[in-house]
KEZALO-943184 format. One record per residue (C-alpha): residue number from 1; residue in one letter; x, y, z. Coordinates in Angstrom, 1 decimal, decimal comma, padded with zeros to 4 digits. Layout:
<vexnus>
+-----+------+--------+--------+--------+
| pos | code |      x |      y |      z |
+-----+------+--------+--------+--------+
| NUM |    A |      X |      Y |      Z |
...
+-----+------+--------+--------+--------+
</vexnus>
This chain:
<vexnus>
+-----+------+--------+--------+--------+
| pos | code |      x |      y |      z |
+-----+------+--------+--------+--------+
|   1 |    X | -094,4 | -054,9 |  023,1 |
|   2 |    X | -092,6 | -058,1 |  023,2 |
|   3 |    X | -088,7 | -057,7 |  023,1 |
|   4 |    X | -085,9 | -060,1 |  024,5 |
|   5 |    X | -085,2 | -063,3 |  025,6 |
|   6 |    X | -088,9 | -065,0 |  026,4 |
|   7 |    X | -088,6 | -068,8 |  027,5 |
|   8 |    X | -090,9 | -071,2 |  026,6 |
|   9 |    X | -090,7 | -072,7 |  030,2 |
|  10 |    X | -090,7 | -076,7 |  030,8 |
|  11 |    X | -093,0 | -078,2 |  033,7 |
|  12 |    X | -091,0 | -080,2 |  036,1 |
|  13 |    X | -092,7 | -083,3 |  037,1 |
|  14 |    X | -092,2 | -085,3 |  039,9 |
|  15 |    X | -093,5 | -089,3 |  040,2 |
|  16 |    X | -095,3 | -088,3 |  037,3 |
|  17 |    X | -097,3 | -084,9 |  039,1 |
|  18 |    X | -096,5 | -081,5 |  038,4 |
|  19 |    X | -093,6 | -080,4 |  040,4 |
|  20 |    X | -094,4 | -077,2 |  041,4 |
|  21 |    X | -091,3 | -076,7 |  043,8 |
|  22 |    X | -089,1 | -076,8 |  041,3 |
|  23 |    X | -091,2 | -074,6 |  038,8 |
|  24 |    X | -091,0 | -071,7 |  041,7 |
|  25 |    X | -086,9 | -072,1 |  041,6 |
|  26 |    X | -087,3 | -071,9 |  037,6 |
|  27 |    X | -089,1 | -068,8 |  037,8 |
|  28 |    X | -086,9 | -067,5 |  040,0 |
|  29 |    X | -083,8 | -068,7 |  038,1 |
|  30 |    X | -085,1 | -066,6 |  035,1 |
|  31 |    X | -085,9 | -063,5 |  037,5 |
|  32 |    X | -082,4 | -063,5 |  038,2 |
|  33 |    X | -080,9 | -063,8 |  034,9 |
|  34 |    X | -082,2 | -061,5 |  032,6 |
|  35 |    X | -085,3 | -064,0 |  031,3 |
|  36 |    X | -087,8 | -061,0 |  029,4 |
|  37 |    X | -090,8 | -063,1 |  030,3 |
|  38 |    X | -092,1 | -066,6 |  030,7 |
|  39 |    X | -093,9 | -068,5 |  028,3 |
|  40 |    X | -095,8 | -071,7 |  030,3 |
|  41 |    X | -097,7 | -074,6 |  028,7 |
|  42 |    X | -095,8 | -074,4 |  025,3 |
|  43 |    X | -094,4 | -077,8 |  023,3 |
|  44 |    X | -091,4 | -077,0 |  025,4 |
|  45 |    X | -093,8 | -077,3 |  028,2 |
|  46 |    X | -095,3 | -080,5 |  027,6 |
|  47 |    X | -099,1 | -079,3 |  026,9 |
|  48 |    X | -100,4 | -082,0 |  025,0 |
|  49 |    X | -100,0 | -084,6 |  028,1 |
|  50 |    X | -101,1 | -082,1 |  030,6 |
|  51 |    X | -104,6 | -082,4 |  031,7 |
|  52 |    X | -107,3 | -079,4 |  031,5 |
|  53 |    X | -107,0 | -078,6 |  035,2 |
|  54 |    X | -103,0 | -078,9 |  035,5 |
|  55 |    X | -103,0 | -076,9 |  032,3 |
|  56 |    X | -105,0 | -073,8 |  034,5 |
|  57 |    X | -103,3 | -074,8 |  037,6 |
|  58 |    X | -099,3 | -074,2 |  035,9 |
|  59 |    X | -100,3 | -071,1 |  034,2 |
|  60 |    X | -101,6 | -069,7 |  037,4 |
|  61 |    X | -099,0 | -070,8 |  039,5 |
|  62 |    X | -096,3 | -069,5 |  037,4 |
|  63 |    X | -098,2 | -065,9 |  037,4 |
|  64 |    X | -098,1 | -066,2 |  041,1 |
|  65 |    X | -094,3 | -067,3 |  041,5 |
|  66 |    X | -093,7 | -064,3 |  038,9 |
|  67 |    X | -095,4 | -061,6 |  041,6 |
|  68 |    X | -095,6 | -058,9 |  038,9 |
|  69 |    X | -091,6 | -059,4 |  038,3 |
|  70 |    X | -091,6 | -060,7 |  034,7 |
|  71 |    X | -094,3 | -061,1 |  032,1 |
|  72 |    X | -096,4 | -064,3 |  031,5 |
|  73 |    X | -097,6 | -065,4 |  028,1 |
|  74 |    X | -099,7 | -068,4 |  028,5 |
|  75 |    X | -099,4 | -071,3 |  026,3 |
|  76 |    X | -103,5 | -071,7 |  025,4 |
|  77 |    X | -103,6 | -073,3 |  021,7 |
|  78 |    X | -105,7 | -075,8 |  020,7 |
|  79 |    X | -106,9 | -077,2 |  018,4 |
|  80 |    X | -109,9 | -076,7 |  019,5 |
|  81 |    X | -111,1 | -073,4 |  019,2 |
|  82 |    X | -114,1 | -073,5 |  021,9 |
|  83 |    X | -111,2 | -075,5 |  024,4 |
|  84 |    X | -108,6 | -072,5 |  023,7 |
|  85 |    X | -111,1 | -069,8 |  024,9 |
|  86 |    X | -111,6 | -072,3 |  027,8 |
|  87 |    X | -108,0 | -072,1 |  028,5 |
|  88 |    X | -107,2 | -068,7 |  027,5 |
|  89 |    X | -110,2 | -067,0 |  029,8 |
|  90 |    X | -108,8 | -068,5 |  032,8 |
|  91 |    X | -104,9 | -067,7 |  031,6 |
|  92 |    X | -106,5 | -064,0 |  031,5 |
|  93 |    X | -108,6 | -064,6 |  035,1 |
|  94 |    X | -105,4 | -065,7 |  036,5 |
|  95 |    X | -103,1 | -062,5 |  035,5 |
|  96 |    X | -101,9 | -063,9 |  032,7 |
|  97 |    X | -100,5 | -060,7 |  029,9 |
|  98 |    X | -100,6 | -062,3 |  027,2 |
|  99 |    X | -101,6 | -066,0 |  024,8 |
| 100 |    X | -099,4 | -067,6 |  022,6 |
| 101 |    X | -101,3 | -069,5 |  020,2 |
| 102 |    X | -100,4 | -072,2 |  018,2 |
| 103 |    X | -101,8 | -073,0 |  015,0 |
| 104 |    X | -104,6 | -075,2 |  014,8 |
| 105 |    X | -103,0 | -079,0 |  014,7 |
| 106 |    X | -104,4 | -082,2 |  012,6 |
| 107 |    X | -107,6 | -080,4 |  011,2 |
| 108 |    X | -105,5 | -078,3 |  008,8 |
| 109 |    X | -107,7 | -075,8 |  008,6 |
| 110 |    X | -107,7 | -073,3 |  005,7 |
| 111 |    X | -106,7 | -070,0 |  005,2 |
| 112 |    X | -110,4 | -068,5 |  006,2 |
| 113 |    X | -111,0 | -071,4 |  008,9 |
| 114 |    X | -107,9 | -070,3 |  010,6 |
| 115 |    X | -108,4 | -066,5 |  010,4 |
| 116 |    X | -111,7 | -067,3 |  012,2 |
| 117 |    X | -110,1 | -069,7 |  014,9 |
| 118 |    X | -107,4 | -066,7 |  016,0 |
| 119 |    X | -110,3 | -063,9 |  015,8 |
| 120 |    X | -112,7 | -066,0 |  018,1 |
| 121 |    X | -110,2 | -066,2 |  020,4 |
| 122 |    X | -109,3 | -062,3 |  020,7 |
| 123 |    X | -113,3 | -061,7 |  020,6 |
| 124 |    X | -113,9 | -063,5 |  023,5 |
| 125 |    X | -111,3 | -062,9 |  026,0 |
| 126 |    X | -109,3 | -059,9 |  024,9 |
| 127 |    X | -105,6 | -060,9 |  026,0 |
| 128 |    X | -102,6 | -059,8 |  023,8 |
| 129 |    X | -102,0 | -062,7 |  021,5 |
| 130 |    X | -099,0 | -064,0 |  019,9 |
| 131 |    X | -099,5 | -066,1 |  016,8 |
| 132 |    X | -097,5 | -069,2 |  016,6 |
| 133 |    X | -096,3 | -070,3 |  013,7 |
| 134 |    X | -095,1 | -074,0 |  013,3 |
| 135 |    X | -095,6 | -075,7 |  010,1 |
| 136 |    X | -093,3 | -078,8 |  011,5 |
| 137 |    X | -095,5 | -079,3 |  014,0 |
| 138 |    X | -099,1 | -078,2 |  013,3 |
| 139 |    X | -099,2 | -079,8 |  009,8 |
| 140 |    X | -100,2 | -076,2 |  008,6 |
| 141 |    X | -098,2 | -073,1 |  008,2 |
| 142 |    X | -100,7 | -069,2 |  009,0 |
| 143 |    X | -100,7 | -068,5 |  005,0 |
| 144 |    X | -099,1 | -065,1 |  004,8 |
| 145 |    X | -102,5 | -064,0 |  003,8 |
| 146 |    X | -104,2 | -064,4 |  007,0 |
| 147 |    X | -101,1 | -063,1 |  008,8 |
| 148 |    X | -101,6 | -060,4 |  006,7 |
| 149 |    X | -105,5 | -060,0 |  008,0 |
| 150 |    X | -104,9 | -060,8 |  011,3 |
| 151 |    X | -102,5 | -057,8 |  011,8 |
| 152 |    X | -104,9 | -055,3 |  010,2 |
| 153 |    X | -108,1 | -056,2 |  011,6 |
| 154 |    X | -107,9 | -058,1 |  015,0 |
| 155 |    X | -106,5 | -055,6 |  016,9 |
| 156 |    X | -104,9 | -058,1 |  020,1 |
| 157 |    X | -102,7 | -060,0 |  017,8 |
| 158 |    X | -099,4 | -057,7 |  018,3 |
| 159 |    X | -096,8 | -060,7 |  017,5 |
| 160 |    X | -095,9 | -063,9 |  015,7 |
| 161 |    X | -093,4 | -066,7 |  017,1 |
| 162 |    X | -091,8 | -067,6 |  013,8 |
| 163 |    X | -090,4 | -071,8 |  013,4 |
| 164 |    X | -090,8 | -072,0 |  009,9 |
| 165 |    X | -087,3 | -071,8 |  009,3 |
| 166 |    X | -087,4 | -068,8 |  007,0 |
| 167 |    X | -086,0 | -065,9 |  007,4 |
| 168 |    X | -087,6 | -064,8 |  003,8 |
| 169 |    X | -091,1 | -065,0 |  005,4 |
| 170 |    X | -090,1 | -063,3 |  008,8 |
| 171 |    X | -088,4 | -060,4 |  006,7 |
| 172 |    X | -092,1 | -060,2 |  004,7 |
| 173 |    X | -093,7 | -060,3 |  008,1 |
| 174 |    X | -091,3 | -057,2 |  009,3 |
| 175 |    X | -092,0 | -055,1 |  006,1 |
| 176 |    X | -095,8 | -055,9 |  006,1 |
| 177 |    X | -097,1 | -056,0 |  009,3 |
| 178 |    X | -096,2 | -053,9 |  012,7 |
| 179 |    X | -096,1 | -057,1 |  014,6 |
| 180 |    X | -093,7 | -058,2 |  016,6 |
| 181 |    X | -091,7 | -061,2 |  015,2 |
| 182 |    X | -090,3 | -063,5 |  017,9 |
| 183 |    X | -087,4 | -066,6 |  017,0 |
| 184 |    X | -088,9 | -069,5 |  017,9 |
| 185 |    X | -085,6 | -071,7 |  016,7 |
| 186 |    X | -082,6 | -070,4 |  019,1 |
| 187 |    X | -080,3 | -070,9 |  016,6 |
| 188 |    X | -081,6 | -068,8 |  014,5 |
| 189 |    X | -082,3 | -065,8 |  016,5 |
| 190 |    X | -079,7 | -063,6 |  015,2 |
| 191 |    X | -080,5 | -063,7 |  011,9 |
| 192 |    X | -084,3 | -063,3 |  012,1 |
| 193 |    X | -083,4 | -060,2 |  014,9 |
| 194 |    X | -081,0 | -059,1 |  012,1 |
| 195 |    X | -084,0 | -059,5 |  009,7 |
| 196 |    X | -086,1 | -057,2 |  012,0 |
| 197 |    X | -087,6 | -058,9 |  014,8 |
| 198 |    X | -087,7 | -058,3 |  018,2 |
| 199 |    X | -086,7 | -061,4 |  020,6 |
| 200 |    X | -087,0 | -064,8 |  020,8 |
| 201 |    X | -088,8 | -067,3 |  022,7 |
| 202 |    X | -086,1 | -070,1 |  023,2 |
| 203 |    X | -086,0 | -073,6 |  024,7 |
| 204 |    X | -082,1 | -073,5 |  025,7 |
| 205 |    X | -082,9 | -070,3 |  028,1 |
| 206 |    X | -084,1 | -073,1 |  029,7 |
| 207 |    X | -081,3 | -074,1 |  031,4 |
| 208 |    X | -078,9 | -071,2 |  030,1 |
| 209 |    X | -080,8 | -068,4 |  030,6 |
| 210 |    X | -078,6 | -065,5 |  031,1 |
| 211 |    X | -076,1 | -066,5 |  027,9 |
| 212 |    X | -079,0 | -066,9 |  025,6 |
| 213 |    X | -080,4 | -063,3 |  027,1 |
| 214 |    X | -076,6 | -061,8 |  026,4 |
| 215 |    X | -077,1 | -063,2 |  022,7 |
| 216 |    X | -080,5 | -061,6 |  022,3 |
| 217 |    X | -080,1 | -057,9 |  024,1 |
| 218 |    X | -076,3 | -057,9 |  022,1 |
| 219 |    X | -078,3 | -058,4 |  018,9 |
| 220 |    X | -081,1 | -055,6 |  019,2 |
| 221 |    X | -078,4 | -053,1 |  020,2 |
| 222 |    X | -076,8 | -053,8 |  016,6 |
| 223 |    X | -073,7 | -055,1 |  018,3 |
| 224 |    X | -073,3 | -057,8 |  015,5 |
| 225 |    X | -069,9 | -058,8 |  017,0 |
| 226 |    X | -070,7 | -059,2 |  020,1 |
| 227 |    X | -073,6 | -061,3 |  019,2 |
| 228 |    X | -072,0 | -063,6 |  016,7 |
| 229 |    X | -069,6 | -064,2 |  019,6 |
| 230 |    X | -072,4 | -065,4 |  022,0 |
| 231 |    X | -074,2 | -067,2 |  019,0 |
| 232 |    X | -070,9 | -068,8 |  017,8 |
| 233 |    X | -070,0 | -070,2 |  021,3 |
| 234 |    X | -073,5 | -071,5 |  022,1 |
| 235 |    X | -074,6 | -072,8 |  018,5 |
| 236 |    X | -073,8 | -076,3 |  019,3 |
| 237 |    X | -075,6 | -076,3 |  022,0 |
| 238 |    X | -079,0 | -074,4 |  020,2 |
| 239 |    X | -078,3 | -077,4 |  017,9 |
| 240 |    X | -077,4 | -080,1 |  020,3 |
| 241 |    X | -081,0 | -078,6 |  021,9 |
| 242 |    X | -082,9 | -080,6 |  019,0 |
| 243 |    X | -081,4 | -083,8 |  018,8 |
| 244 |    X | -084,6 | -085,4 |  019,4 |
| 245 |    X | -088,3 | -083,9 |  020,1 |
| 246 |    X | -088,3 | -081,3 |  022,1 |
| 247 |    X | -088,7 | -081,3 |  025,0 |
| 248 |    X | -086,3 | -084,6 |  025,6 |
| 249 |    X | -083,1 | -082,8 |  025,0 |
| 250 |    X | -083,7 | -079,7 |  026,7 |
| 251 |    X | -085,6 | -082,1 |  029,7 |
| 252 |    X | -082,8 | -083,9 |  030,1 |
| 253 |    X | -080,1 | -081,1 |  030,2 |
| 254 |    X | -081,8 | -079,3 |  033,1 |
| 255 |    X | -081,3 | -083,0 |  034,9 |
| 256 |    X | -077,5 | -083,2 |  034,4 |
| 257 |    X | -077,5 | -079,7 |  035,8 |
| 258 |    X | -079,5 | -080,2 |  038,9 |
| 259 |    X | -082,3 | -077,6 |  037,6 |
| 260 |    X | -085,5 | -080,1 |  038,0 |
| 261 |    X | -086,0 | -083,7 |  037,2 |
| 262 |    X | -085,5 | -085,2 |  033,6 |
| 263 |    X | -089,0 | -086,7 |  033,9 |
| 264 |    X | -091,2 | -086,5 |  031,0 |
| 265 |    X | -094,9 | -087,9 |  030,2 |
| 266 |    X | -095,6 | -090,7 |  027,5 |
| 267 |    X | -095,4 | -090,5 |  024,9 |
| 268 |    X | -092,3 | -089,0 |  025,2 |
| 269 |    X | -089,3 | -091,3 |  025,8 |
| 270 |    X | -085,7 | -090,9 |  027,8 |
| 271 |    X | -083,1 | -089,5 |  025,5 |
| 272 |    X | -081,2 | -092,4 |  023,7 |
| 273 |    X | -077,4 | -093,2 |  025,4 |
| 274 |    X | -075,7 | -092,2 |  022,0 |
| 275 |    X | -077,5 | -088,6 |  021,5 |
| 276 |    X | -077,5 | -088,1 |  025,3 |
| 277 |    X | -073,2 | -088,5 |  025,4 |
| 278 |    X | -073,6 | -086,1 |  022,6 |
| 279 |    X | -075,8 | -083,2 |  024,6 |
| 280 |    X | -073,0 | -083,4 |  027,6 |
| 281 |    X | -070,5 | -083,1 |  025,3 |
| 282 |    X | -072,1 | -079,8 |  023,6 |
| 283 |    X | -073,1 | -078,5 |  027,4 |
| 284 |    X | -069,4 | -079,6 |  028,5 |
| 285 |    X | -067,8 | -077,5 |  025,4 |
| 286 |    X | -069,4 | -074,6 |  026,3 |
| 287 |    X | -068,7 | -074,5 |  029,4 |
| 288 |    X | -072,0 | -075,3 |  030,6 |
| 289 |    X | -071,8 | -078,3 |  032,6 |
+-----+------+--------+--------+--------+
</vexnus>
């Protein structure tokens, strides 16, 4: 069901206010270039400073700049279970075709309390649901054992986004489960498709959408050489991607390259000089920028 190059979109802001302009010529950069679907109100796009009604408004605005032409998985996590059913009903009122769903942050919840968070969610509102698996992040890894019970008794979780860094856990995943398992580190998409799953959704397709979709649809036709080509030439860059928190690299990439503003919310800061020289370097390199 979910297969390719998904990007977890950034929002573009503007004097501080969503800047929905550019966010239609984002969609329709990724329309053009081979994108497999959009993923909006993500880390990448800057959820956690985005207010309840902005958080609605971008998800349905992106559904209606899509117009049917590419998939949208909306970013509705929480940690809040009750305040992810807020956001995931009106993701699903909106047109939304799938959630991506983080796992619950700073509560740490155990294995049973998180089984119950995800399952309240598909109860209520019924949407195709990606798990999303972040241990960096969240504080808390999905225990393999409530993967496990999630894929055989809740029925709308099809997939997991996978950024614990192992490939060991995605290939348990892949002989386990039928879910899809989705990258959610670009640089290591090839070995985690190699490992069995089935796309990725990346932060560099960002701003390089069409290279990162060559490296993806090269890799699930088993054209290893091709691929390692791609991944080869645009490592650096994947790496370069991460510097600092994302979003701040990948932010301030798209605004050397004209794509929307490098404006980002507190308490997110600019990019420092010395790791900002190094991201144009890495863009200029691959012939980027």
């Amino acid at each position: 069901m979910y297969k390719g190059s998904f990007v977890a979109l950034v929002t573009p802001f503007k004097n501080d206010e969503v800047d929905y302009a550019a966010m239609e010529r984002l969609v329709e950069l990724h329309v053009k270039n081979g994108t497999a679907g959009l993923v909006p109100c993500g880390t990448t796009g800057e959820s956690p400073t985005l207010s309840t009604e902005e958080h609605k408004e971008v998800i349905a605005f992106v559904v209606r700049a899509a117009r049917g032409r590419l998939p949208v998985i909306a970013g509705t996590g929480s940690n809040s279970t009750s305040e992810a059913i807020d956001l995931t009903l009106a993701a699903a009122k909106a047109g939304a075709q799938g959630t991506l769903q983080v796992a619950p942050y700073y509560n740490k919840p155990e294995p049973d309390g998180m089984f119950l968070h995800f399952k309240a969610i598909a109860d209520a509102t019924g949407l195709p649901m990606i798990l999303y698996n972040i241990p960096s992040r969240t504080g808390r890894e999905i225990a393999m054992e409530t993967v496990l019970k999630l894929a055989d008794e809740v029925k709308q979780v099809v997939a997991i986004k996978e950024a614990s860094g192992s490939i060991d856990r995605v290939s348990d995943i892949c002989t386990r489960t039928k879910l899809d398992v989705l990258s959610g580190d670009d640089s290591l998409t090839l070995p985690i498709i190699a490992a069995g799953g089935t796309g990725l959704i990346s932060v560099a397709a960002n701003f390089m959408p069409k290279q990162v979709a060559e490296l993806v649809a090269a890799a699930l036709a088993g054209d290893l050489a091709a691929a390692t080509r791609v991944h080869e030439r645009y490592f650096p860059v994947f790496r370069a991607s991460f510097y600092e928190t994302n979003p701040i690299p990948v932010k301030t990439a798209m605004g050397m390259l004209g794509l929307c503003s490098d404006q980002m919310r507190l308490p997110l800061s600019p990019m420092r000089p010395e790791n900002k020289a190094r991201l144009k370097a890495a863009l200029a390199a691959a012939g980027i920028l």
